[in-house]
C-alpha positions as CSV (number, residue, x, y, z in Angstrom):
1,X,-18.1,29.2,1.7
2,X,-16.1,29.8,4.7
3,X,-15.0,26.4,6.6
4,X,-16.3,26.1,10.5
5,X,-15.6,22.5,10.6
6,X,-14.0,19.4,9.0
7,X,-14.0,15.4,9.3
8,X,-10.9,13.4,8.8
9,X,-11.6,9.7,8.2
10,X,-8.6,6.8,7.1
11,X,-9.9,3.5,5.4
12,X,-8.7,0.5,3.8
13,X,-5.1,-1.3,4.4
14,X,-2.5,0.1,6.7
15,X,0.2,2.4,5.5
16,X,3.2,4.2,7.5
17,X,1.0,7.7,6.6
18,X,-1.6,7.7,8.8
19,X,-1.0,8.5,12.1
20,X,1.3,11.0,10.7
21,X,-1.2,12.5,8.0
22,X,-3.4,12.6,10.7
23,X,-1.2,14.7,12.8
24,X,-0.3,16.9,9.8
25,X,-4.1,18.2,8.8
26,X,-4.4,18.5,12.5
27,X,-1.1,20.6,13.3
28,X,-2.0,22.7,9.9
29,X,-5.7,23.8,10.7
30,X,-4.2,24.3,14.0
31,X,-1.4,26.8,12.7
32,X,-3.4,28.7,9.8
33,X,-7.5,28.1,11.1
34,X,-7.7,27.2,14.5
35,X,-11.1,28.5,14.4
36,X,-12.0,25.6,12.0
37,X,-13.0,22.4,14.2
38,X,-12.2,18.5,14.0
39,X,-14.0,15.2,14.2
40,X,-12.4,12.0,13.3
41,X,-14.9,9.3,12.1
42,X,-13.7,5.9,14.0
43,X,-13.4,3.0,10.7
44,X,-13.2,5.1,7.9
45,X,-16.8,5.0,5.9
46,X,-18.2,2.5,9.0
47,X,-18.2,5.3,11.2
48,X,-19.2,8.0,8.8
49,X,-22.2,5.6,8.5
50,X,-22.6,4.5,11.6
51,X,-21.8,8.5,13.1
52,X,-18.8,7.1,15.4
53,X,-17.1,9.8,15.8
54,X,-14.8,12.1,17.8
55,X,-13.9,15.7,18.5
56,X,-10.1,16.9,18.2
57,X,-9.6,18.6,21.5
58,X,-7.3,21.0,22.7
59,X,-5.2,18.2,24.3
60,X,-5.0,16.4,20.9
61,X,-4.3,19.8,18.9
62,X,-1.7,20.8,21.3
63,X,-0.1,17.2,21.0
64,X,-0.5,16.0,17.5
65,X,3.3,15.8,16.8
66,X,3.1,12.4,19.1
67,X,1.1,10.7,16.1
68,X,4.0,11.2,13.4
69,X,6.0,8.9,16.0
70,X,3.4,6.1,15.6
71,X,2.5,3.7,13.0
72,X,-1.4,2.8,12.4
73,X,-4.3,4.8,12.1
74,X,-5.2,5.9,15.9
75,X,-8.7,6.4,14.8
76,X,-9.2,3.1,12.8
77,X,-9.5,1.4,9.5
78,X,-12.2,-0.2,7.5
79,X,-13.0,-1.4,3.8
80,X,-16.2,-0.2,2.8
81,X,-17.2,0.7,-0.8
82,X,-20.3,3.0,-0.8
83,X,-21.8,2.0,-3.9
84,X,-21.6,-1.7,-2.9
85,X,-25.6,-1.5,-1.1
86,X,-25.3,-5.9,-0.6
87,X,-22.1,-5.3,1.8
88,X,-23.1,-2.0,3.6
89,X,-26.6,-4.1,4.4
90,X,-25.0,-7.6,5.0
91,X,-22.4,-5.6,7.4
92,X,-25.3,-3.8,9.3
93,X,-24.1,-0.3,8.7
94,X,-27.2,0.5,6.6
95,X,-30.7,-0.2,6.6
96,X,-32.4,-2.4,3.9
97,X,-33.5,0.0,1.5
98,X,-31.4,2.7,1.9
99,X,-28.3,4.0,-0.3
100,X,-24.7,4.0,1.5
101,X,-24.4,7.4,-0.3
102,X,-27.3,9.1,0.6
103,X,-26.5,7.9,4.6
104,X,-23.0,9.0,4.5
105,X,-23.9,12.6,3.1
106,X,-26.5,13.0,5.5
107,X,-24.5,12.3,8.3
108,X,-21.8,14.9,7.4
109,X,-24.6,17.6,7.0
110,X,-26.1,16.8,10.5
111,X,-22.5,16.6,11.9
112,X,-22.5,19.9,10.3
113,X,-19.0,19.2,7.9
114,X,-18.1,21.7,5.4
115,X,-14.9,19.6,4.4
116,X,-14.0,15.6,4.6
117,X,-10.1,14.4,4.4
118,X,-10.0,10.8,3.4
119,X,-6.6,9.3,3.9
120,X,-6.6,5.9,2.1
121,X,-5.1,4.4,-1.7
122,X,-7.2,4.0,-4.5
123,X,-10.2,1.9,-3.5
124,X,-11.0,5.0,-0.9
125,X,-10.5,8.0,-2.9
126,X,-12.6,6.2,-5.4
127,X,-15.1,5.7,-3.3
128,X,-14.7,9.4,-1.9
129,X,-15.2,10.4,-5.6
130,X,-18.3,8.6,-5.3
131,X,-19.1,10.6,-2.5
132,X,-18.0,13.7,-3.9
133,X,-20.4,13.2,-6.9
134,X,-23.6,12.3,-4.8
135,X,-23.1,15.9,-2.6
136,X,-22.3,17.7,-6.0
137,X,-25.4,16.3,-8.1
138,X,-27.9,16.5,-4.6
139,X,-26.8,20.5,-3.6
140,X,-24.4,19.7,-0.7
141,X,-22.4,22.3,0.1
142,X,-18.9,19.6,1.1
143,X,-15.9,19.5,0.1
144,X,-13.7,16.1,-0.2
145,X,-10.0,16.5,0.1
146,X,-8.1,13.0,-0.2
147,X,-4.7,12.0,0.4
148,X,-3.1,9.0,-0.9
149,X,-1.7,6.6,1.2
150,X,-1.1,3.3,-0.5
151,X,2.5,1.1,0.2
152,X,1.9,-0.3,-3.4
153,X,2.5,3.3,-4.6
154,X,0.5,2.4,-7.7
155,X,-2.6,5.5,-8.1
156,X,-2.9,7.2,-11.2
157,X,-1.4,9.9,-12.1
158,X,0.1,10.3,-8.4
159,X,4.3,10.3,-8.6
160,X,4.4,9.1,-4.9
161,X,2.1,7.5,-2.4
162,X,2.7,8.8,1.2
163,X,4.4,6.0,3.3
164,X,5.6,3.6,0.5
165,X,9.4,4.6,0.9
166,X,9.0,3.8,4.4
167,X,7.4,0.1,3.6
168,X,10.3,-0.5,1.4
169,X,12.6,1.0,4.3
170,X,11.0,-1.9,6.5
171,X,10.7,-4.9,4.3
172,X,14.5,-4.5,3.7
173,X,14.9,-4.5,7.4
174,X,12.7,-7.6,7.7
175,X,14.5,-9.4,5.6
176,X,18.0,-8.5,6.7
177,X,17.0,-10.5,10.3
178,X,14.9,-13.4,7.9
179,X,18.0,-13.9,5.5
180,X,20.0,-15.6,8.5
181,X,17.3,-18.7,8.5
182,X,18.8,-19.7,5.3
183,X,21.8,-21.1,8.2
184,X,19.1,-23.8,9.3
185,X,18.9,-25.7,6.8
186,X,20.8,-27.5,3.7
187,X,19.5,-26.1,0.2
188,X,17.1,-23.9,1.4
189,X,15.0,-21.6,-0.7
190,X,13.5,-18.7,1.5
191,X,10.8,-16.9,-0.2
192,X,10.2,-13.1,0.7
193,X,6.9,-12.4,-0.2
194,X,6.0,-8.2,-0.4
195,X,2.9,-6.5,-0.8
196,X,1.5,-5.3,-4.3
197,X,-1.3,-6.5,-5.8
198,X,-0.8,-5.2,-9.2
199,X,1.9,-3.3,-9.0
200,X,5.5,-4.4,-8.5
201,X,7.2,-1.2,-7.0
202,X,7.4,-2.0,-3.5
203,X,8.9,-5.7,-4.3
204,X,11.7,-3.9,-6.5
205,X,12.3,-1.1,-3.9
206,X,12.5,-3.5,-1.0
207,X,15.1,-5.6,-2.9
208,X,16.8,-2.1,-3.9
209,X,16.6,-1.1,0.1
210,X,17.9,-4.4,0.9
211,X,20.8,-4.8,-1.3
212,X,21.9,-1.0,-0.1
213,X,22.0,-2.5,3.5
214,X,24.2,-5.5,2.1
215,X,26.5,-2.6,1.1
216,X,26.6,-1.1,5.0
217,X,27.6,-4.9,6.5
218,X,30.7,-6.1,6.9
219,X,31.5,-10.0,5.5
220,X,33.7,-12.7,6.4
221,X,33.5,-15.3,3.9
222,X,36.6,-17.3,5.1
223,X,34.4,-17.4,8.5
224,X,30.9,-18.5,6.3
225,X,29.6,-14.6,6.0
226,X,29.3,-14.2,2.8
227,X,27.8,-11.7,0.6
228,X,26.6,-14.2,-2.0
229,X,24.8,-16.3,0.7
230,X,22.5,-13.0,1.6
231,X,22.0,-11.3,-1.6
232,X,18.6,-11.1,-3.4
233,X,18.8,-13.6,-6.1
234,X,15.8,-12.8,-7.8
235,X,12.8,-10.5,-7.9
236,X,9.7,-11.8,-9.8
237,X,6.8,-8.5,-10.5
238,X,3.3,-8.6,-12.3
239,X,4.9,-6.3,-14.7
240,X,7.8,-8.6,-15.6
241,X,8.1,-11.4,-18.1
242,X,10.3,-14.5,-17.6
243,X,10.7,-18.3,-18.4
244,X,9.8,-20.5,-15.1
245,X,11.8,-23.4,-16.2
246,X,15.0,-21.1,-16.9
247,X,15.2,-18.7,-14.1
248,X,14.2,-22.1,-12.2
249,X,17.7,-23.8,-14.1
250,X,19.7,-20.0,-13.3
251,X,18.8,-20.7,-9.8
252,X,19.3,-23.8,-9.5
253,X,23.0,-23.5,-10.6
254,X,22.6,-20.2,-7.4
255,X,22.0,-23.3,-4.9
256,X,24.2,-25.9,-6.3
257,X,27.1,-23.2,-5.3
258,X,25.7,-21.5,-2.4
259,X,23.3,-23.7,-0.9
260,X,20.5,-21.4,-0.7
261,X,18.4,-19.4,-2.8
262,X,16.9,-16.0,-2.0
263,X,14.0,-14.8,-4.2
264,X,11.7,-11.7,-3.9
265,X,8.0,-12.3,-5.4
266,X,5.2,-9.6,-5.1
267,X,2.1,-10.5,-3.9
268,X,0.2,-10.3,-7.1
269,X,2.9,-12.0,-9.5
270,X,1.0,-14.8,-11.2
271,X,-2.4,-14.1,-9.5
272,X,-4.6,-14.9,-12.2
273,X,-2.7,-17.9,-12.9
274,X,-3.3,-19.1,-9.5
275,X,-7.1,-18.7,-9.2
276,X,-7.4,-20.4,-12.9
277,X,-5.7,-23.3,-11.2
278,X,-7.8,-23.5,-8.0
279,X,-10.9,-22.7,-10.0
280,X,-10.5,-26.0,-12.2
281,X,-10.2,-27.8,-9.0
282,X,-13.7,-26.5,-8.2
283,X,-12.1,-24.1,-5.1
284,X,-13.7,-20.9,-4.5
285,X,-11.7,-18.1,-4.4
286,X,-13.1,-15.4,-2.0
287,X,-13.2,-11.4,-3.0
288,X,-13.4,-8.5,-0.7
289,X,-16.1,-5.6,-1.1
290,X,-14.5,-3.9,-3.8
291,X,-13.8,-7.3,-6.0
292,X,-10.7,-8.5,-5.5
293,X,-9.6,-11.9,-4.8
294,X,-8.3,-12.1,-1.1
295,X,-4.2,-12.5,-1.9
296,X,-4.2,-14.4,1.8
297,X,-6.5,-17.1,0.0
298,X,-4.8,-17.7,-3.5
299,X,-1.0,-17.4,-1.6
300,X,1.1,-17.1,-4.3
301,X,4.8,-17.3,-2.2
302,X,3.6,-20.3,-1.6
303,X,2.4,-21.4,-4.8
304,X,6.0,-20.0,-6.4
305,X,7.6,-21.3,-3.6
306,X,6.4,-25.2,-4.2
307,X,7.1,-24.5,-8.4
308,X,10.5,-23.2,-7.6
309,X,11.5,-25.5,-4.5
310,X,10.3,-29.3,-6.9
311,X,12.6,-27.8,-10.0
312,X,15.8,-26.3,-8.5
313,X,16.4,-29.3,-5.6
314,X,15.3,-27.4,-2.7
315,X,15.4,-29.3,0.4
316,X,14.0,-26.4,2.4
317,X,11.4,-24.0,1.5
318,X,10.2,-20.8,3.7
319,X,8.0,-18.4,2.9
320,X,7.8,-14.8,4.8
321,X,5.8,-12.2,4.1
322,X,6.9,-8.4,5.2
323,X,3.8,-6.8,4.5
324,X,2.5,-6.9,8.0
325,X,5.0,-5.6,9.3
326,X,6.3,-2.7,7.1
327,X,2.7,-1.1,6.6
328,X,2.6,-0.9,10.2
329,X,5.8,0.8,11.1
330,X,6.0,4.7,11.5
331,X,6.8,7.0,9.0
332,X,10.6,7.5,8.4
333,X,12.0,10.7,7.6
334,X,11.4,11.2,3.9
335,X,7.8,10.2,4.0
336,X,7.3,12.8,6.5
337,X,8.5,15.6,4.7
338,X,6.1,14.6,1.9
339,X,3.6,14.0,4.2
340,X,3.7,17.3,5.6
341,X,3.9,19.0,2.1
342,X,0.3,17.1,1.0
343,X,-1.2,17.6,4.6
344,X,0.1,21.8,3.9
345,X,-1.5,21.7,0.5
346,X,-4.2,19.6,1.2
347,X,-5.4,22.2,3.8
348,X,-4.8,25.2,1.7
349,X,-7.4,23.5,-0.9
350,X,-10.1,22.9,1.9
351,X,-9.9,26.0,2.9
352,X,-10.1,27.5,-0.9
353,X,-13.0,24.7,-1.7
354,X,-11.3,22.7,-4.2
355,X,-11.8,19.2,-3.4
356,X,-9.3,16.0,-5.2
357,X,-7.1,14.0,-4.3
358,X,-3.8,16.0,-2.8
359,X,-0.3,14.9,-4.9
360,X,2.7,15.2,-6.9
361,X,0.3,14.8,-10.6
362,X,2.5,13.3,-13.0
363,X,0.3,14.0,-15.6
364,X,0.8,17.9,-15.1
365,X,4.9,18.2,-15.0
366,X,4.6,16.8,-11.1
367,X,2.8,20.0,-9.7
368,X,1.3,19.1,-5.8
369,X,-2.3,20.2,-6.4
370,X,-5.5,18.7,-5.5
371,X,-5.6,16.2,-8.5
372,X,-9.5,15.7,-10.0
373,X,-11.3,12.5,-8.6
374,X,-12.5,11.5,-11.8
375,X,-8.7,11.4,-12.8
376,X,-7.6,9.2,-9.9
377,X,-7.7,5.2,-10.5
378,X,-5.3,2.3,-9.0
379,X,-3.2,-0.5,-10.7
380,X,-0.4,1.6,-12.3
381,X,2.2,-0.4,-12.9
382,X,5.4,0.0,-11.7
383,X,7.9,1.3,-14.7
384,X,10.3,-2.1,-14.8
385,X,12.6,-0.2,-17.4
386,X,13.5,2.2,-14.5
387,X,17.6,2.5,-14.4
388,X,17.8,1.6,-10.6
389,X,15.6,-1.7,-11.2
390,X,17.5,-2.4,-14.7
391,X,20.8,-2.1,-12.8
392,X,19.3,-3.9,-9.7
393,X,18.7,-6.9,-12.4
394,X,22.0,-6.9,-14.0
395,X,23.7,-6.9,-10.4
396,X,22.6,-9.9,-9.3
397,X,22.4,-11.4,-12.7
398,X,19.0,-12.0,-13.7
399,X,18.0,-11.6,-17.1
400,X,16.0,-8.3,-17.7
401,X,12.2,-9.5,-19.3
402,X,14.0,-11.6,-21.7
403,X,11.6,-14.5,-22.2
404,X,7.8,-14.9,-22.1
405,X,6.5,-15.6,-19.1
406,X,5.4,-19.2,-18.3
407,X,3.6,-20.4,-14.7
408,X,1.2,-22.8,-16.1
């Protein structure tokens, strides 16, 4: 089937991908099918149900390279799971009745779409495998093309997520202007709290990011800059296991002789933990559309912040969260080279008719290739054993999974 047009939609979370996988598909089709035209749904899956949507013009073809400069999806991001009827109806972007599925693949055959790129992580390339399914079992001639964007970097069997090297990049940078806070008070713990619900790569690459920045400043101890005062003194991950009330003793001794305390904590650490607790005091713990609990409500820097602060004499606690800001921020250098190489291949596969999920597969000696839907799936978990996290670890001298972990 020859290709005459193609949709591009992003959904879910912001990553520092979008703009610039936008551009890419767009400066691609533009170099090897200009023939081949462009919308953009506006919202991800809201405007492929709702039919918002826009054509790629020449002005935005002949200027695409001005979206790898930007951070943010220009054309807009929802969560919507098409398979969840209750919150497509609830959110008005269906009628009651009517299956998400069903709306969504009529709408790309009226808008007369022979190919769909989905940029988003897990939750929307599973849902474009839903899609992808539906038009394969009812006769639709469309083919689904994802890439994966995700700063968690945590999809199955994908090797690397586009723009998770730059989230790490920018949670380092965060923290390097957030350290200095730790002047304002006596005994102060500051808490830097990083994206990653299950998955506890970013936290361990944005302490890895951060400590290589240490390495590019110059210190004064005599005059109070010290090293010591600014370094990453621990890094707590869903995948790791540790005693509370002996990494709480370890650090303790850290702010008897430096008075402060730095600690990394991913957003999921403890989770389940967390809702148990608020659940026996009769709280309800909202969920988003595809399930899971809303990290802004259960808040675990906090929570680890308040166990850590009451057993290591904390008279200070202060709790910052990068993720805002890193998944905004523009792609750097090395996620648009990858970029570019998905955006390449992912195009090559449109045009050939072979949908999936465009990445490095792990699973098949890291060949980029358009990786099966039924293969892709989220929460893998972030290989603490690595020899840069292990050495990360032993540098700033916190014992590697040693004990069970304890947070109840």
């Amino acid at each position: 089937m020859a290709v005459k047009k193609v949709g591009i939609l992003t959904a879910g979370g912001l990553a520092p991908c979008l703009s610039s996988g936008i551009g890419a598909l767009i400066e691609r089709y533009t170099e090897v099918a200009p023939e081949v035209e462009i919308i953009c749904y506006r919202s991800g899956y809201k405007g492929l149900l709702l039919g918002d949507s826009f054509e790629v013009n020449r002005t935005v073809r002949e200027n695409a390279a001005r979206l790898h400069k930007r951070g943010g999806s220009p054309i807009g991001n929802s969560r919507v799971k098409l398979t969840n009827v209750a919150d497509c109806v609830k959110r008005g972007l269906i009628q009651e009745g009517q299956d998400p599925l069903a709306v969504a693949a009529e709408r790309l055959r009226k808008d007369g779409v022979d190919v769909l790129h989905t940029i988003g992580g897990d939750d929307t390339n599973t849902t474009a495998a839903d899609l992808a399914a539906f038009l394969r079992q009812n006769d639709y001639e469309l083919t689904v093309v994802g890439l994966p964007k995700t700063v968690d970097n945590d999809v199955i069997p994908i090797k690397q997520s586009l723009g998770a090297w730059t989230a790490a990049e920018q949670g380092a940078r965060f923290f390097e202007n957030v350290v200095a806070e730790q002047n304002a008070n006596p005994r102060m713990l500051i808490v830097h709290e990083v994206m990653g619900r299950n998955c506890g790569w970013l936290t361990a690459a944005t302490a890895d990011c951060y400590r290589k920045l240490l390495d590019q400043l110059d210190f004064l101890p005599e005059a109070g800059l010290s090293r010591q005062r600014d370094e990453v003194h621990g890094v707590y991950i869903p995948e790791m296991e540790f005693d509370l009330e002996k990494e709480a003793a370890r650090l303790r001794d850290v702010m008897d002789d430096l008075d402060c305390v730095n600690i990394f904590i991913s957003e999921g650490a403890g989770v389940e933990t967390i809702v148990k607790e608020m659940q026996s005091r009769g709280e309800e713990v909202p969920q988003d559309a595809f399930g899971h609990y809303k990290l802004d409500a259960v808040n675990p820097g906090k929570w680890f912040g308040q166990q850590f602060a009451a057993m290591i004499g904390a008279e200070k606690t202060l709790v910052q969260k990068s993720g805002y800001f890193s998944r905004a921020a523009r792609a750097n250098e090395k996620d648009l080279a990858l970029i570019k190489r998905c955006a390449d291949k992912a195009v090559e596969c449109a045009l050939a008719g072979q949908g999936g999920v465009v990445g490095e597969d792990e699973e098949r000696g890291d060949e980029l290739r358009a990786i099966e839907f039924e293969r892709i799936r989220g929460g893998k978990p972030f290989n603490k054993n690595t020899p840069w996290f292990v050495e990360l670890l032993s540098a700033i001298g916190q014992p590697h999974d040693s004990q069970q972990l304890q947070t109840s």
